[in-house]
C-alpha positions in Angstrom: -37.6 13.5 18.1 -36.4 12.4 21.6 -34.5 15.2 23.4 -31.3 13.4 23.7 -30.9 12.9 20.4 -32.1 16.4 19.5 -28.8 17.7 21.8 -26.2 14.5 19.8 -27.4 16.1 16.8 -26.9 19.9 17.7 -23.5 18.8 20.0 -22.3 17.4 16.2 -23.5 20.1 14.6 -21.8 22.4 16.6 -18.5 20.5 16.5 -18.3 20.6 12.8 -19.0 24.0 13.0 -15.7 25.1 14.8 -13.6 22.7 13.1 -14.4 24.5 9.5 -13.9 27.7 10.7 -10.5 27.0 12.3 -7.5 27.0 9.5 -5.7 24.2 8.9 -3.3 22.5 6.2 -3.4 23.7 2.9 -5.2 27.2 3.5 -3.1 30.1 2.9 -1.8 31.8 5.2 -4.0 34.9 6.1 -2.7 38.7 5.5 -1.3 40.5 8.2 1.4 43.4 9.0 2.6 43.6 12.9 5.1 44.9 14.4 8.9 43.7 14.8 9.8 44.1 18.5 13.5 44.2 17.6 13.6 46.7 14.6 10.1 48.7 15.5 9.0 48.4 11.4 6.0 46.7 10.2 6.4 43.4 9.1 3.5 41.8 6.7 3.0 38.1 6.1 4.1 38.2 2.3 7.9 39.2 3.4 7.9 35.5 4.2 7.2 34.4 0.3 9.9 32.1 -1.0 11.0 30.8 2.6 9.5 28.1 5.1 8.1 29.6 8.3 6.8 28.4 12.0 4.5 31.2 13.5 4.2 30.5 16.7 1.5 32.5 18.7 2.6 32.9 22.5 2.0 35.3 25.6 4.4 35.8 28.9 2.0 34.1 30.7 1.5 30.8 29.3 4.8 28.7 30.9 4.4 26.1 28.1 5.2 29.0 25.4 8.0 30.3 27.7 9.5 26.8 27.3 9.1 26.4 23.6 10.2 29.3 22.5 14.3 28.5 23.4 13.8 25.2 21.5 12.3 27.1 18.3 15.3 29.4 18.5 17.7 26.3 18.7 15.4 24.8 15.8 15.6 27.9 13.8 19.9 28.2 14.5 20.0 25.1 12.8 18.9 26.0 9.3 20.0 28.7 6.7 17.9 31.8 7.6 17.0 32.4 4.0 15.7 29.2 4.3 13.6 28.8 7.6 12.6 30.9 10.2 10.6 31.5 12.8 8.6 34.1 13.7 6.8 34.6 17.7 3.8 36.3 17.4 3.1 37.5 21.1 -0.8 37.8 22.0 -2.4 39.7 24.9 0.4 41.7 26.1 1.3 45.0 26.1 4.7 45.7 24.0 6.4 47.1 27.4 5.8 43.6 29.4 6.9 41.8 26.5 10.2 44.1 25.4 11.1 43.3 29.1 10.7 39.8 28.7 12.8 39.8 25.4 15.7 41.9 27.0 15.8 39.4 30.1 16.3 36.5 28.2 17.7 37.8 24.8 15.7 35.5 22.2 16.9 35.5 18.5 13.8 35.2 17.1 11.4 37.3 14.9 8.9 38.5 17.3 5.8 40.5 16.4 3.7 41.9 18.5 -0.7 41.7 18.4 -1.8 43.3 21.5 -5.4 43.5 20.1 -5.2 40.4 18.8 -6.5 40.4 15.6 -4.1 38.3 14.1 -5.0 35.6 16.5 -8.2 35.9 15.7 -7.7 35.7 11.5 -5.9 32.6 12.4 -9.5 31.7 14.2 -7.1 30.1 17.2 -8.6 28.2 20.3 -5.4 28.8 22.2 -1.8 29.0 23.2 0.8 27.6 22.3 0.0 26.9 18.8 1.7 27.3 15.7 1.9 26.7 11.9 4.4 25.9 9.6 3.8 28.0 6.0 5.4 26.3 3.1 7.2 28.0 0.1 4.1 29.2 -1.8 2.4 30.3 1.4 0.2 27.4 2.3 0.0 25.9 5.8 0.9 22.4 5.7 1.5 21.5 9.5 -0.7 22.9 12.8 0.0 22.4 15.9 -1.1 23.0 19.6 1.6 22.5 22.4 5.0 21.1 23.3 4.9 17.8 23.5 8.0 15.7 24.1 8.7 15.3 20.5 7.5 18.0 18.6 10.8 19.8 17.9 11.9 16.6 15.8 8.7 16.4 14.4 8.8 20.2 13.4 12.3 19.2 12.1 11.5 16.5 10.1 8.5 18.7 8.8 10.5 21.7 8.1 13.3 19.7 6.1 10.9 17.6 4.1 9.3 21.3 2.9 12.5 23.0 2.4 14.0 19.8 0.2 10.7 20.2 -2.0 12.4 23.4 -3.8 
């Protein structure tokens, strides 16, 4: 076999590869407990049964999340609580950078904290900003990666079809 061809095949291979391990719609959502920032008690991923949810994985380093995260809280305002929420999961920093953060700019959001990171990786993520929105039953139905122009009425329209399906 002719070495170019040899490196399409493995390139493919290789492609595929990461794709099936990362999750995407209609996997559950993975198990986890983290901590609340605000409250300090553990809060575990099957608190949010019953309820439509954006998880959001951010870090006070990446501007893009910085800039999304007042737009999910605005998102968020706009719904019954018992209906939709969403919860910030910050990655790679240490609760004291991020507790400063939160008191600076006084966010109303759930925000966990996963300094080790082991809920990014259960979630297999390539990186920040990225987030998924967890139907009713517990299923992921929408990923996404970024702030682009639209995506809060996209994640609008998304939330509201999931929360008219009950």
């Amino acid at each position: 076999m002719k070495p170019i061809i040899k490196i399409i095949l493995a390139a493919t291979g290789l492609f595929f590869s990461a794709h099936a391990l990362s999750l995407d719609k209609g996997q559950p959502l993975p198990l986890f407990a983290l901590k609340d920032l605000h409250s300090g008690k553990l809060t575990h991923s099957s608190d949010f049964h019953g309820k439509v949810v954006y998880i959001d994985f951010w870090a006070t380093w990446c501007s893009p999340c910085l800039k999304g995260l007042p737009k999910l809280e605005t998102l968020q305002n706009s719904f019954s609580k018992d209906k939709f929420e969403v919860i910030a999961i910050n990655v790679n920093d240490d609760v004291d950078t991020v507790e400063t953060y939160l008191e600076q700019i006084g966010l109303d959001l759930l925000v966990l904290s996963d300094p080790m990171n082991l809920v990014l990786e259960s979630f297999k993520l390539k990186g920040i900003p990225t987030g998924y929105l967890i139907d009713q039953q517990g299923q992921i139905v929408l990923v996404h990666t970024g702030y682009g122009a639209d995506f809060i009425k996209h994640l609008e329209k998304a939330v509201r079809q999931q929360i008219n399906k009950s």
